[in-house]
KESEBA-600775 format. One record per residue: residue number from 0; x, y, z of N, C-alpha, C in turn. Coordinates in nm, 2 decimals. Example, Ala and Ser with C-alpha at 12.3 -4.5 7.8 and 13.67 -1.06 7.14 Angstrom:
BEGIN
 seq  neast nnorth    nup caeast canorth   caup  ceast cnorth    cup
   0   1.32  -0.57   0.78   1.23   -0.45   0.78   1.32  -0.33   0.78
   1   1.28  -0.22   0.71   1.37   -0.11   0.71   1.29   0.00   0.79
***
This chain:
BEGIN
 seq  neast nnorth    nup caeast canorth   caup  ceast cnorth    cup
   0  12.95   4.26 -20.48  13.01    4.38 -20.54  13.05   4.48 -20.43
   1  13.17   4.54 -20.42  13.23    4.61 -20.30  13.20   4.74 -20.37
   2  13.15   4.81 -20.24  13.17    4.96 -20.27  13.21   5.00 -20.11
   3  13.28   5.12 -20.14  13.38    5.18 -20.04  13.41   5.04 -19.90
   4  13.43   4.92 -19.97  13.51    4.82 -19.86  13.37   4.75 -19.80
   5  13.27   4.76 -19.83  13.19    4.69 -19.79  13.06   4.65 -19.87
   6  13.01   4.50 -19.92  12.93    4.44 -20.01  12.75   4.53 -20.01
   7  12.71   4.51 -20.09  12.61    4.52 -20.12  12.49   4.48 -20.05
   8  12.56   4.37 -19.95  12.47    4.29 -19.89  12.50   4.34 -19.72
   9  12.60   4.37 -19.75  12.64    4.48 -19.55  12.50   4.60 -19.59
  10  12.52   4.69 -19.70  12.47    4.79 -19.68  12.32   4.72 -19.66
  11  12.26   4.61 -19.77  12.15    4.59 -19.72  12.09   4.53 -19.61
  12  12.19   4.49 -19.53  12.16    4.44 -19.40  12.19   4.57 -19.27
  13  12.28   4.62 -19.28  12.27    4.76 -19.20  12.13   4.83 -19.23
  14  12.14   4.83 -19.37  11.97    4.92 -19.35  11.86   4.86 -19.32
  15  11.85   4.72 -19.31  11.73    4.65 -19.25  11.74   4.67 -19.10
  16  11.85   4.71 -19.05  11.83    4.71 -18.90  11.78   4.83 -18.86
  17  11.83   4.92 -18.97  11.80    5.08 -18.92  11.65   5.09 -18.95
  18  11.61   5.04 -19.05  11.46    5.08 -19.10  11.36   4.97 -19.02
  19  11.41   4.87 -19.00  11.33    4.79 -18.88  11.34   4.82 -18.75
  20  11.44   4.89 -18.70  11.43    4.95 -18.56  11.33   5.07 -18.56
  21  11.30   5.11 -18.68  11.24    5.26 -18.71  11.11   5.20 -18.66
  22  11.06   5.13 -18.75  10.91    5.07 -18.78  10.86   5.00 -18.65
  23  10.93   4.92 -18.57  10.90    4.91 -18.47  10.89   4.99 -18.32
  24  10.97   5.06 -18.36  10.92    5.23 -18.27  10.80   5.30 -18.33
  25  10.81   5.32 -18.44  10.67    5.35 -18.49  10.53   5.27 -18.44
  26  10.58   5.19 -18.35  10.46    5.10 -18.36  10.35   4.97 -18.45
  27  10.53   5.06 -18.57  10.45    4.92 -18.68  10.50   4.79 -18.68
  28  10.49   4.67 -18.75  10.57    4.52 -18.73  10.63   4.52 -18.86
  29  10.79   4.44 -18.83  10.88    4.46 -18.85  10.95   4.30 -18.91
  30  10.93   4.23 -19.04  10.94    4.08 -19.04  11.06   4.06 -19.15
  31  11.13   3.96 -19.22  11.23    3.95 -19.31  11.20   3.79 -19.39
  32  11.22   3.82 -19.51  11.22    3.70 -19.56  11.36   3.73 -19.65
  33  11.48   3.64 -19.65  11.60    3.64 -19.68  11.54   3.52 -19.81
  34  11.64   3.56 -19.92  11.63    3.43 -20.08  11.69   3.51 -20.17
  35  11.79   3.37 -20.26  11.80    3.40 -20.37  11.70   3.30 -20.44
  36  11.79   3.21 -20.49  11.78    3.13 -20.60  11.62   2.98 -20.45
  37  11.67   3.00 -20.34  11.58    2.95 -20.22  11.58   3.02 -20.15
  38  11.46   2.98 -20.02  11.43    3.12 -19.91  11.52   3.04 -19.83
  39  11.57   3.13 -19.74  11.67    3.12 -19.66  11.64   3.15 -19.50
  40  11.57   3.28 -19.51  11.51    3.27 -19.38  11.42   3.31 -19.37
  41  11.24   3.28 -19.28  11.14    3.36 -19.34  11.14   3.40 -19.15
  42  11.07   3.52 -19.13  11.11    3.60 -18.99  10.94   3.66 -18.93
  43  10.84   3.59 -18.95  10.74    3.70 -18.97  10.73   3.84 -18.89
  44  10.63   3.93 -18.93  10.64    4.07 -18.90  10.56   4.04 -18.77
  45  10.64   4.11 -18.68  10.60    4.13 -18.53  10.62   4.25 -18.49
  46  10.52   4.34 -18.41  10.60    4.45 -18.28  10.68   4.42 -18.17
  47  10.73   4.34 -18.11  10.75    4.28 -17.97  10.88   4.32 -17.99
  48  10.90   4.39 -17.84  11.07    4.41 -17.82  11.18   4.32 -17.92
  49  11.18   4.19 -17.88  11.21    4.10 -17.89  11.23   4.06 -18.04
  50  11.18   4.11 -18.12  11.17    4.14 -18.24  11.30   4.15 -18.35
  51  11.34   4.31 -18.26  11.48    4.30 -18.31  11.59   4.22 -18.31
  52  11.59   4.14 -18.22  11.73    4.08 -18.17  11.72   3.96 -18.26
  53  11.58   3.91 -18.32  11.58    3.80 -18.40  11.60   3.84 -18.50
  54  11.57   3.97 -18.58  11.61    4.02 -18.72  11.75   4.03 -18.75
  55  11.82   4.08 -18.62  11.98    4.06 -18.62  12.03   3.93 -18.58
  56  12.03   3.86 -18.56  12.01    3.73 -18.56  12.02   3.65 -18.70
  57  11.87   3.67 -18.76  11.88    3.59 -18.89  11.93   3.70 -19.01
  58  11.97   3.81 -18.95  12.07    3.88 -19.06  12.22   3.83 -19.03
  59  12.25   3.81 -18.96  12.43    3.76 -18.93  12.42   3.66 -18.99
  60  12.33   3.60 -18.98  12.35    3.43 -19.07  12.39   3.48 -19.20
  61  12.36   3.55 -19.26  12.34    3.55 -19.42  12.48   3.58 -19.51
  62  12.48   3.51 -19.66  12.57    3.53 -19.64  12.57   3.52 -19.83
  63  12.63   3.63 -19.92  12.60    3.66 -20.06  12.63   3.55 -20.11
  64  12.50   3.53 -20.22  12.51    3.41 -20.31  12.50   3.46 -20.46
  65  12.56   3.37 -20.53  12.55    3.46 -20.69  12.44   3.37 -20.76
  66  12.38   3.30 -20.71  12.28    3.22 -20.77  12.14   3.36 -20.81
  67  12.06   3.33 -20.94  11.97    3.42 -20.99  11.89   3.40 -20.87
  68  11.85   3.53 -20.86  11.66    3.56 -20.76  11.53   3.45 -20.81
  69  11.53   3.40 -20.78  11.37    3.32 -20.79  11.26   3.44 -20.74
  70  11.25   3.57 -20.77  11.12    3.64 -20.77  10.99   3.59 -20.76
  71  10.97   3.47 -20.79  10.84    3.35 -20.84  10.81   3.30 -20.72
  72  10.95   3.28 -20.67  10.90    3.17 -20.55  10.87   3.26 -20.46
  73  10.93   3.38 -20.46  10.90    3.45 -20.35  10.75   3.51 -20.32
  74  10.69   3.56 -20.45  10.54    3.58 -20.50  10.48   3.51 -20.43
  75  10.49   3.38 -20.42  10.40    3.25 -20.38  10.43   3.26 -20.28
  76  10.55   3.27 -20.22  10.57    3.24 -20.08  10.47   3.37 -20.01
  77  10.54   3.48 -20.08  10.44    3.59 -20.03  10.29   3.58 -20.06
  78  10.25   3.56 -20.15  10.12    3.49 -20.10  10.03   3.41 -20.01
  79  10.09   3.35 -19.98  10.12    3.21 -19.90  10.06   3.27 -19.76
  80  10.21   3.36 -19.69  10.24    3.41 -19.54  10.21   3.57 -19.55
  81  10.21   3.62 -19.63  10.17    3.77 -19.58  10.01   3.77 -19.62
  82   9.91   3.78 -19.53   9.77    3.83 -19.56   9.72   3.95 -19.59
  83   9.80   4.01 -19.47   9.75    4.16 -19.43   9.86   4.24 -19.54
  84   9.77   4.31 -19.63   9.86    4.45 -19.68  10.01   4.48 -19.62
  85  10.10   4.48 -19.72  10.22    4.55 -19.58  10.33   4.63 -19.70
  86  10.40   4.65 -19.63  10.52    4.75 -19.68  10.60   4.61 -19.74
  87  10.69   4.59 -19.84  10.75    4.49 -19.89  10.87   4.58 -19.89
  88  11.01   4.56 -19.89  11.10    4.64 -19.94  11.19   4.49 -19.99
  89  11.22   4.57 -20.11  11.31    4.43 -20.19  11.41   4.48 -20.23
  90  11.53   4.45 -20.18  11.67    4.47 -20.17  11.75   4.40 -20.34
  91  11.74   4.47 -20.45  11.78    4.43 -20.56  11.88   4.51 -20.59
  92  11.97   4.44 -20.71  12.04    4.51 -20.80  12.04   4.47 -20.96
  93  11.90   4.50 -21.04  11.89    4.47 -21.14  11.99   4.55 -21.21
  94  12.06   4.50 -21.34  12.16    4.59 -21.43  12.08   4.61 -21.55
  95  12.02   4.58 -21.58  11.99    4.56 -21.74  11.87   4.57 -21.75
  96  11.75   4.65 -21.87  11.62    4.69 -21.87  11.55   4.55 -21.93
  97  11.66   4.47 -21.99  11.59    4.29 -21.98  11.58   4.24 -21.88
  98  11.69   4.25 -21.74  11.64    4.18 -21.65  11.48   4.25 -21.58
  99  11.49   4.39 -21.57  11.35    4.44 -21.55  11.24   4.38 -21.58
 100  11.22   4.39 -21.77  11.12    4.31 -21.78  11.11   4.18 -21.75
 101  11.21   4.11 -21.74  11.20    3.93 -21.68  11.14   3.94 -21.56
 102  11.12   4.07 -21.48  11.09    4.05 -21.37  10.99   4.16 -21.29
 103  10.93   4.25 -21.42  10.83    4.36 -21.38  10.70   4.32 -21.38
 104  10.67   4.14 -21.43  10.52    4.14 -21.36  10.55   4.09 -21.22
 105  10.63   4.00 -21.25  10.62    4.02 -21.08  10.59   4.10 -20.97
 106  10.70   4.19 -21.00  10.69    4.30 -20.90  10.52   4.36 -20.89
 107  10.49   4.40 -21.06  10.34    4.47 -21.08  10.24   4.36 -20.96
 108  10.24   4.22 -20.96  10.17    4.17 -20.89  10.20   4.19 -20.74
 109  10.30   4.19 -20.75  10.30    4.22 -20.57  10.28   4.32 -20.56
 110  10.33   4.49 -20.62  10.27    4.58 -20.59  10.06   4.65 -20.58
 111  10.05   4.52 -20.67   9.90    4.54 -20.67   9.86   4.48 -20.50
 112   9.89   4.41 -20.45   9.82    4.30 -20.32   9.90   4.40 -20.16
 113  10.03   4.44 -20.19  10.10    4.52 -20.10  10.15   4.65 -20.16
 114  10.22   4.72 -20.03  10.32    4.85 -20.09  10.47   4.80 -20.13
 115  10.49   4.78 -20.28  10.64    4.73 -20.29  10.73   4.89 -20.32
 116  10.85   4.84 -20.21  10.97    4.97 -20.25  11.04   4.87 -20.28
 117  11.11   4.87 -20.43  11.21    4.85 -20.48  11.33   4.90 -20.44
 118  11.42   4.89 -20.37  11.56    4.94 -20.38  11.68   4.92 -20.49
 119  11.72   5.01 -20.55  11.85    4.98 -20.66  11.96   5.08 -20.58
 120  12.03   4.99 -20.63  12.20    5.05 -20.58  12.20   5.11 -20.70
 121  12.30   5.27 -20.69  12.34    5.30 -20.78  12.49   5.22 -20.78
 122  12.53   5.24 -20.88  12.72    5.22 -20.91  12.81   5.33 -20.89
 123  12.84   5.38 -20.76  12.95    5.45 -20.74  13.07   5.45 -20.78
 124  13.09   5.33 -20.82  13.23    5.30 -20.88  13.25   5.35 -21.01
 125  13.14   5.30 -21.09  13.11    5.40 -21.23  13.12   5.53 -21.21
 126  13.06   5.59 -21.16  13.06    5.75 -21.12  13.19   5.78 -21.13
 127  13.25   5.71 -21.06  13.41    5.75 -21.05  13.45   5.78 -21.17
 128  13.43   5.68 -21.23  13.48    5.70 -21.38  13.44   5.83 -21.45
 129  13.30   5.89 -21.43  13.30    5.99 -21.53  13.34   6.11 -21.43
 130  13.37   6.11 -21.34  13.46    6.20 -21.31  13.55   6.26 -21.33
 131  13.61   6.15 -21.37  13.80    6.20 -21.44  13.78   6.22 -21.60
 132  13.87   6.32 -21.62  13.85    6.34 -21.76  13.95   6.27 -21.82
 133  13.85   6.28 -21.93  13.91    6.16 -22.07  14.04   6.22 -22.16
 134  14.15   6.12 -22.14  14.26    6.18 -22.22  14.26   6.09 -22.35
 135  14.25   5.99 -22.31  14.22    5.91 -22.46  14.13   5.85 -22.49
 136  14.10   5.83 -22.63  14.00    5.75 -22.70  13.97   5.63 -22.64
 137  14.05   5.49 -22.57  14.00    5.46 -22.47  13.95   5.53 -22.36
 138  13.97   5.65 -22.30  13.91    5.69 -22.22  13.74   5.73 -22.24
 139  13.76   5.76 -22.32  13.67    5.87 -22.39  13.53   5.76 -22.44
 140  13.61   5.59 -22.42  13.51    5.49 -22.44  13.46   5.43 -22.35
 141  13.55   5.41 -22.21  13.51    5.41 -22.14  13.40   5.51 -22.04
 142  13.43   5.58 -22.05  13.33    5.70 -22.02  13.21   5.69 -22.03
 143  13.18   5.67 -22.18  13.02    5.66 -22.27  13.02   5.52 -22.25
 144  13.03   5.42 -22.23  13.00    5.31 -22.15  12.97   5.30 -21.97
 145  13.04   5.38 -21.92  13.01    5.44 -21.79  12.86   5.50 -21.76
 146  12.82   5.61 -21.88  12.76    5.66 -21.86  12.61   5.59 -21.91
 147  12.64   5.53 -21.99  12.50    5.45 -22.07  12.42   5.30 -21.96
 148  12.57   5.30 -21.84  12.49    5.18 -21.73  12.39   5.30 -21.63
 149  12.47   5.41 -21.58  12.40    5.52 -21.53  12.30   5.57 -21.57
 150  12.27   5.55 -21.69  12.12    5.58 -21.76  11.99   5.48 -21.80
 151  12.10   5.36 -21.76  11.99    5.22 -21.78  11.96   5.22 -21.66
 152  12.04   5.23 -21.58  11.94    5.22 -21.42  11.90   5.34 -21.36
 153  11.89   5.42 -21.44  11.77    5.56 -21.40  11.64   5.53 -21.47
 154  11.66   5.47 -21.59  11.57    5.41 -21.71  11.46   5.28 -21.65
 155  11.56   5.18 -21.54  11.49    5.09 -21.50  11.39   5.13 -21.39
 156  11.46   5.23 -21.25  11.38    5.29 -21.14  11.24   5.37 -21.23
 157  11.25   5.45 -21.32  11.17    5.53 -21.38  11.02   5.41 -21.48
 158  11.09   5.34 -21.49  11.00    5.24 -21.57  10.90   5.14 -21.44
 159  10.98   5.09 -21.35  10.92    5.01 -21.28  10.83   5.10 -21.20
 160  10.85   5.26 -21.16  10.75    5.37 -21.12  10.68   5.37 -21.19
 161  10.69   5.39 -21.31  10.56    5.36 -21.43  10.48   5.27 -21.37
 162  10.51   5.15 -21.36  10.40    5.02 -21.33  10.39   5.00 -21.20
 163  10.41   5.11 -21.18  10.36    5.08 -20.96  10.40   5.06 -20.88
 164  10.55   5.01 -20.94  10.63    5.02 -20.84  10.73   5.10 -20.78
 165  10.71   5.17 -20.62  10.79    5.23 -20.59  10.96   5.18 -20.61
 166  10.99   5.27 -20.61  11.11    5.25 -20.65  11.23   5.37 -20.58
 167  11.36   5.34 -20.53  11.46    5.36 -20.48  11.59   5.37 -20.55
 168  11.63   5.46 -20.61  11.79    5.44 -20.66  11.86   5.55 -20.58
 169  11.98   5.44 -20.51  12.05    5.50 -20.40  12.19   5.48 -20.38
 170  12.24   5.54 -20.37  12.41    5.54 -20.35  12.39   5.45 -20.22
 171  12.50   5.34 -20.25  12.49    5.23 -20.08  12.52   5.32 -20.02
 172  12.59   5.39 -19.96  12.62    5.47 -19.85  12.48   5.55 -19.80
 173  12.42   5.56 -19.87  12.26    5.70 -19.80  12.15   5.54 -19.82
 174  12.18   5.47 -19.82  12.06    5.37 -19.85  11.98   5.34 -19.69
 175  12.00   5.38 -19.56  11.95    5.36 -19.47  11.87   5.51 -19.50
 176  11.88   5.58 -19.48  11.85    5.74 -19.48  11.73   5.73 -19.59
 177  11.74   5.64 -19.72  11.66    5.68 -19.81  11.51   5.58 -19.78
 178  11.55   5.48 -19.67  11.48    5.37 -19.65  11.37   5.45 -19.55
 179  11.42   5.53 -19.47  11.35    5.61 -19.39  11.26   5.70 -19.42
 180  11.32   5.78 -19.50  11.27    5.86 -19.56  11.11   5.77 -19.63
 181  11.17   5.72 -19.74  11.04    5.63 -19.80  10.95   5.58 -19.72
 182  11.00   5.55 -19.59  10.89    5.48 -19.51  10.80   5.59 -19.40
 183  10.85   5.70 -19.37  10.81    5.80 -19.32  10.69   5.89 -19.43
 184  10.75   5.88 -19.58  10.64    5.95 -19.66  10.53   5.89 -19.67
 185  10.52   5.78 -19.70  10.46    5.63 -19.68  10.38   5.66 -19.57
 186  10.38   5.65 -19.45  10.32    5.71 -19.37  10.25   5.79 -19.32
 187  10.28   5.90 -19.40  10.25    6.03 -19.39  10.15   6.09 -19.51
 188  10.16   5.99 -19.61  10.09    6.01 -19.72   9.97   5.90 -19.73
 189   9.96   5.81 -19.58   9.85    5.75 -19.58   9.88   5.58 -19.67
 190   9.99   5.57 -19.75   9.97    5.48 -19.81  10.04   5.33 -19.72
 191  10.06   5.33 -19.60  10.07    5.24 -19.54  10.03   5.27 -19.40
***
């Protein structure tokens, strides 16, 4: 999905670099597990200089797949390889309050064992739309369809906060900034 010229998956890979260069100055360790539908790349969490240049590394490899998230496998695998408590950040774009529930025990389980931040893109492009005013009745439907995806994914971040999971809805453009922030409160509020 392009927003302002660049995919969904640039912004979430720029902000893995930003928010992993963070965390590793912080002193904390800094690891990546890439998957959709299979894992793609598993990176474990390390402090070492050296660190970064492997996260940029197995981030250039990557490359958008439309195949569904395997959530399941990922659970397991993260059970598997993460022992130690840690910060999880999961780079999603659920649309629909059914895909949520298809996929809010999951998350509930992971957020019970780690700290999960959910990330959601908002739809900027929709935004656009209710910007401009409605001259016609098509317009005027498109609009209230504009606006009812904007309220399902306020609806989804607000619900998966309900069940414990942190949660993120962020315009791609501020999504490094908002990664920081989260992880600095996080910090600061003792919970990682």
């Amino acid at each position: 999905m392009p927003f302002e010229e660049m995919s969904l998956l640039d912004y979430a890979i720029n902000a893995s670099l930003v928010i992993s260069n963070t965390v590793i100055n912080k002193y904390d360790k800094a690891g990546l597990i890439a998957f959709n539908n299979e894992i793609h790349t598993i990176l474990p969490a390390e402090r070492r200089n050296s660190q970064m240049e492997k996260i940029q590394q197995s981030l250039y490899k990557l490359k958008s797949g439309f195949s569904e998230p395997d959530y399941e496998m990922l659970y397991t695998l993260i059970r598997r390889k993460i022992r130690q408590r840690s910060l999880l950040i999961l780079f999603t774009n659920i649309e629909s309050m059914a895909s949520m529930h298809r996929y809010s025990n999951i998350f509930g389980r992971l957020a019970k064992e780690h700290v999960l931040l959910v990330v959601l893109f908002e739809n900027t492009e929709i935004q656009k739309l209710l910007d401009n005013e409605a001259k016609s009745l098509d317009e005027v439907y498109i609009k209230t369809i504009a606006e009812k995806f904007i309220l399902e994914k306020k609806l989804i971040a607000r619900e998966l906060n309900r069940r414990g999971v942190h949660t993120v809805l962020t315009k791609p453009a501020g999504l490094s900034v908002s990664l920081i922030n989260s992880y600095l409160e996080f910090k600061s509020n003792g919970i990682i």
